[in-house]
C-alpha positions as CSV (number, residue, x, y, z in Angstrom):
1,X,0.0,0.0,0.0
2,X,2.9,2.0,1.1
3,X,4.6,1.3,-2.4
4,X,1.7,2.5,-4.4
5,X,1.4,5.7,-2.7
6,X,5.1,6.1,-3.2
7,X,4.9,5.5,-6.5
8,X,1.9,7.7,-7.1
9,X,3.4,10.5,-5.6
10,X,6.4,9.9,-7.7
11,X,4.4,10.0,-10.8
12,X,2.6,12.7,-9.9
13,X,5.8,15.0,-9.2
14,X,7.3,13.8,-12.5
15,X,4.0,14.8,-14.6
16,X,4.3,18.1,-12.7
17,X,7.5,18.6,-13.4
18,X,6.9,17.6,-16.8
19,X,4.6,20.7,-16.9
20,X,6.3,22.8,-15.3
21,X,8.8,22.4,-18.3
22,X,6.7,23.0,-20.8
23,X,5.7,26.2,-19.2
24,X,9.0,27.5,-19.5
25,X,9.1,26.5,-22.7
26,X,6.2,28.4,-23.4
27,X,7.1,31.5,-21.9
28,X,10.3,31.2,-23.4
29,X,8.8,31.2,-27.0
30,X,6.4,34.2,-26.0
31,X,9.2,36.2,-25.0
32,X,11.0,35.7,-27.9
33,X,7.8,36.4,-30.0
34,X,7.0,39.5,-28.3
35,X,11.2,40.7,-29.1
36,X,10.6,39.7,-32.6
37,X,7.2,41.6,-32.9
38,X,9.7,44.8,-30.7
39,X,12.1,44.7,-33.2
40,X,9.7,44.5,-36.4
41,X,7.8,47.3,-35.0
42,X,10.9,49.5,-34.4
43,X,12.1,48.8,-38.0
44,X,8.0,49.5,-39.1
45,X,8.5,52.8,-37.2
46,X,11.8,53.6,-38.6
47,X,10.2,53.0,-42.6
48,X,7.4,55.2,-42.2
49,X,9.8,58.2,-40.6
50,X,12.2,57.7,-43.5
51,X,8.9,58.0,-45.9
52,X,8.2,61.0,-44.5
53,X,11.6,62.9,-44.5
54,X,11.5,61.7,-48.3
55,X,8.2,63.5,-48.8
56,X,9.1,66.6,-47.2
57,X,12.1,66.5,-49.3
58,X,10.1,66.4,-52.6
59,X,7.5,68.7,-51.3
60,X,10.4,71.5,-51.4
61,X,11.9,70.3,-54.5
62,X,8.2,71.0,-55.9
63,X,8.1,74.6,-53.7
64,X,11.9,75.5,-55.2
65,X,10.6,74.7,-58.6
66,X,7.5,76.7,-58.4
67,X,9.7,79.7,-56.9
68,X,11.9,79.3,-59.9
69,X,9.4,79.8,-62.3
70,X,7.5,82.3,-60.9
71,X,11.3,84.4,-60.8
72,X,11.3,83.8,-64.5
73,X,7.8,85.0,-65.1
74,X,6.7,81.6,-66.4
75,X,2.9,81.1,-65.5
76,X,1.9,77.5,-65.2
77,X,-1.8,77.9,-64.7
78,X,-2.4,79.1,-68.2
79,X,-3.2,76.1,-70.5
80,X,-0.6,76.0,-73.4
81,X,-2.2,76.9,-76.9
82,X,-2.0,74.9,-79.8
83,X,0.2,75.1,-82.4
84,X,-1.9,76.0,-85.6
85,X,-1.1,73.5,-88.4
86,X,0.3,74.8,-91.1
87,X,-1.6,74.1,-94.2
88,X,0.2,72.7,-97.1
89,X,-0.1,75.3,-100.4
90,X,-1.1,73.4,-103.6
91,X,1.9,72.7,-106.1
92,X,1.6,75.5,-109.4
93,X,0.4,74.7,-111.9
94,X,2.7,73.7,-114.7
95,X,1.7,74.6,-118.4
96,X,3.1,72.5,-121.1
97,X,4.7,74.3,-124.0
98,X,4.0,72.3,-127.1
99,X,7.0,71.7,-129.8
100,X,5.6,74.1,-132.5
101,X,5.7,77.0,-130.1
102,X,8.8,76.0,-129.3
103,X,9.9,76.1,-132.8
104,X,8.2,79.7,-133.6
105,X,9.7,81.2,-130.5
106,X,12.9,79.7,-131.9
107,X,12.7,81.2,-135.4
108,X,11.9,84.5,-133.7
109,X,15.1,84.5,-132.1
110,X,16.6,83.1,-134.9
111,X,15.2,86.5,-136.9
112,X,16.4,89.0,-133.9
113,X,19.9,87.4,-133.8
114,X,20.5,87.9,-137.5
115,X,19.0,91.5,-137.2
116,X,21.9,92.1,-134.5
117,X,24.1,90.5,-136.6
118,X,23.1,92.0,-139.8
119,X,24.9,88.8,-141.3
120,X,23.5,85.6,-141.9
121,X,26.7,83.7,-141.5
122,X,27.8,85.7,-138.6
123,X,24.5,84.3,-136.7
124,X,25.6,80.7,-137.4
125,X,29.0,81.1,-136.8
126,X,28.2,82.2,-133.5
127,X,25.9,79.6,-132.8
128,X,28.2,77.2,-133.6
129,X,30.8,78.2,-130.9
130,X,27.7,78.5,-128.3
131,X,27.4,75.3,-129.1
132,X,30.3,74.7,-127.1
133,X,27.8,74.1,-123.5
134,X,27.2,70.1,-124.0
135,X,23.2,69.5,-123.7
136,X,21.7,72.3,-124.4
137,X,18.9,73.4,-126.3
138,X,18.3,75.6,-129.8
139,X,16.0,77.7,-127.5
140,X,19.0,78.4,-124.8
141,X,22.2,78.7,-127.4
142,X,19.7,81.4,-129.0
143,X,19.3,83.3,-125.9
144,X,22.6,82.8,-125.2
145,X,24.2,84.7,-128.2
146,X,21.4,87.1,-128.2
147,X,22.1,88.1,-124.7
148,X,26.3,88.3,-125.2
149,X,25.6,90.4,-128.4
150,X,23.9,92.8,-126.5
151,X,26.5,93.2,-123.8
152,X,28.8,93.5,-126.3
153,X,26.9,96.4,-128.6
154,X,27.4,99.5,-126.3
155,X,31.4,98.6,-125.6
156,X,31.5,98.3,-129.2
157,X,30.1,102.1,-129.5
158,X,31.9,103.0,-126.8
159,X,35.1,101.7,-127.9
160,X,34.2,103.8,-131.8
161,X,33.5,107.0,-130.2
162,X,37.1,106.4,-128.1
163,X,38.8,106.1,-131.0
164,X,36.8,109.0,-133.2
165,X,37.9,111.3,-131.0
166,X,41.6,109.9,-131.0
167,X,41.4,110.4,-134.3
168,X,40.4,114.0,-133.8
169,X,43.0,115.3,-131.4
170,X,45.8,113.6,-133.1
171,X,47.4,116.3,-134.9
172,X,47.7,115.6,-139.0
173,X,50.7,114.1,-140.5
174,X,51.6,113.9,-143.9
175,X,52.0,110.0,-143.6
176,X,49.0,108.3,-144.6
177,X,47.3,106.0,-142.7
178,X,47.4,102.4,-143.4
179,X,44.2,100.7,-144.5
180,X,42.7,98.8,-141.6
181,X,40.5,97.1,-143.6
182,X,43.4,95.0,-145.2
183,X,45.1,94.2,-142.3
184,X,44.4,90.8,-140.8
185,X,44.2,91.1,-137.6
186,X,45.7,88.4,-135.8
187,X,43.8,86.9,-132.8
188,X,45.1,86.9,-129.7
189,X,46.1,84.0,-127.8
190,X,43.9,83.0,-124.7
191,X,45.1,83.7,-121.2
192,X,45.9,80.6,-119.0
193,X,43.8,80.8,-116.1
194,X,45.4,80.1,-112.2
195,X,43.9,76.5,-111.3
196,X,44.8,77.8,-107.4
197,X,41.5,80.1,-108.3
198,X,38.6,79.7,-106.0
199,X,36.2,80.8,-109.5
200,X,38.1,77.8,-111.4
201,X,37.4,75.5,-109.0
202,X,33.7,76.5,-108.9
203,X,33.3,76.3,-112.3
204,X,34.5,72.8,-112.1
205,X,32.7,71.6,-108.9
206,X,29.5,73.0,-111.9
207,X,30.6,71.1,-114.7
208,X,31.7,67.7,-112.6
209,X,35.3,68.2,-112.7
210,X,35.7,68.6,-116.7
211,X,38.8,70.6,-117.4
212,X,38.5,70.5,-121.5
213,X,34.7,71.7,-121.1
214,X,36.0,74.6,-118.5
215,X,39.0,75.7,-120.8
216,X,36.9,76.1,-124.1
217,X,34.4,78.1,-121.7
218,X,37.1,80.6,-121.0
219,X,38.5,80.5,-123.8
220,X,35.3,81.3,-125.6
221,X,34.6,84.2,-123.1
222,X,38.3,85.5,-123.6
223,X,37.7,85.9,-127.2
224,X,34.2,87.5,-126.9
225,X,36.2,89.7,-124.3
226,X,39.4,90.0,-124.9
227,X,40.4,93.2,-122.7
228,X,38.7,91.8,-119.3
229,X,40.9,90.4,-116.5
230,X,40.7,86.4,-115.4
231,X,38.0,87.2,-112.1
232,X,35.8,89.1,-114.9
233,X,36.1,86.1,-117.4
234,X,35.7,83.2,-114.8
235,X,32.5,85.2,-112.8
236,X,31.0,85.6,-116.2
237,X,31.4,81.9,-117.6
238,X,30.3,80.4,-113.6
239,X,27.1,83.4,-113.9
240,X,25.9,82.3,-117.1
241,X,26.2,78.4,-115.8
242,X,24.2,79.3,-113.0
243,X,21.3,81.0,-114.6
244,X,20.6,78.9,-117.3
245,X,20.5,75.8,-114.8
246,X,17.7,78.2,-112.5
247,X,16.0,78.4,-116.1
């Protein structure tokens, strides 16, 4: 009876102890649950202050901004107008010349060039060294000639009425004069032309590099103008180059 008792008590004191344990365990776990939730919470706390010192910060970037523009007079409350689209203009209209106007306005020239002339084979001859441009049409090499004749006229005149009155003041001799009529006159050999010119090199940059094409230009010019100076000559030949490719 004794023994059972003992025992008993025994297993009663190792079941409390038992518990006992487990409490400890328990409050153990708690404890370290409740740190955890501490610590969580701090670093909770520490977020949301760090969020707010971040929004503070962009609130003044946004009030240094504003401040800025409002020094430079930029408004921000007025809506920003529209740019107006520009409207697209219609192309011209493009009229078509036919061939036989072509041909009449060609035999009208044809008829004013020997008028300036007042020689038939004079006109042809100087067509046929206009026809020294490659490409170009009976129309253009008509206007061309027309146009160098009449630059040409009033030197002519002016160069006669020179002379007339050298002729005048010169005092008389009993020499006489030699015919001028008879003499040949020789023509006079073409210039050469600096290549190191910046007009040379823009008259071949305009005719893709062709030396042969750019010498018989100036030459050509040299003889229409014999008593001009290389700038004259070379402005002249890059001028007309320039105009007729705008026409």
């Amino acid at each position: 009876m004794q023994l059972t008792l003992i025992l008993q008590l025994q297993i009663a004191l190792f079941v409390a102890f038992l518990l006992l344990v487990i409490c400890i365990i328990k409050i153990w776990l708690q404890r370290k649950a409740l740190e955890q939730y501490r610590k969580s919470t701090e670093l909770f706390k520490q977020s949301v202050n760090g969020y707010q010192e971040s929004v503070e910060l962009f609130r003044q970037a946004i009030n240094e901004y504003e401040f800025l523009l409002k020094e430079h007079g930029i408004d921000t409350s007025k809506p920003k107008a529209k740019v107006p689209q520009q409207s697209i203009s219609p192309p011209p209209l493009q009229f078509k010349v036919t061939q036989e106007e072509i041909d009449i306005n060609n035999k009208y020239l044809h008829s004013e060039l020997i008028a300036l002339t007042n020689n038939v084979k004079t006109a042809n001859q100087l067509l046929v060294k206009q026809r020294l441009y490659p490409g170009k049409s009976e129309n253009w090499l008509l206007k061309q000639v027309i146009s160098d004749l009449k630059l040409k006229k009033p030197q002519e005149q002016l160069r006669s009425k020179t002379l007339q009155t050298e002729v005048s003041l010169s005092p008389p001799s009993d020499t006489p004069l030699p015919d001028l009529k008879k003499i040949k006159r020789q023509p006079s050999k073409p210039k050469r032309v600096s290549k190191n010119n910046p007009l040379y090199k823009e008259l071949l940059n305009l005719i893709s590099g062709n030396e042969e094409i750019a010498n018989r230009l100036i030459t050509h010019q040299q003889q229409l103008n014999p008593d001009k100076l290389e700038n004259w000559i070379l402005e002249k030949v890059v001028g007309d180059i320039k105009r007729d490719r705008r026409v």
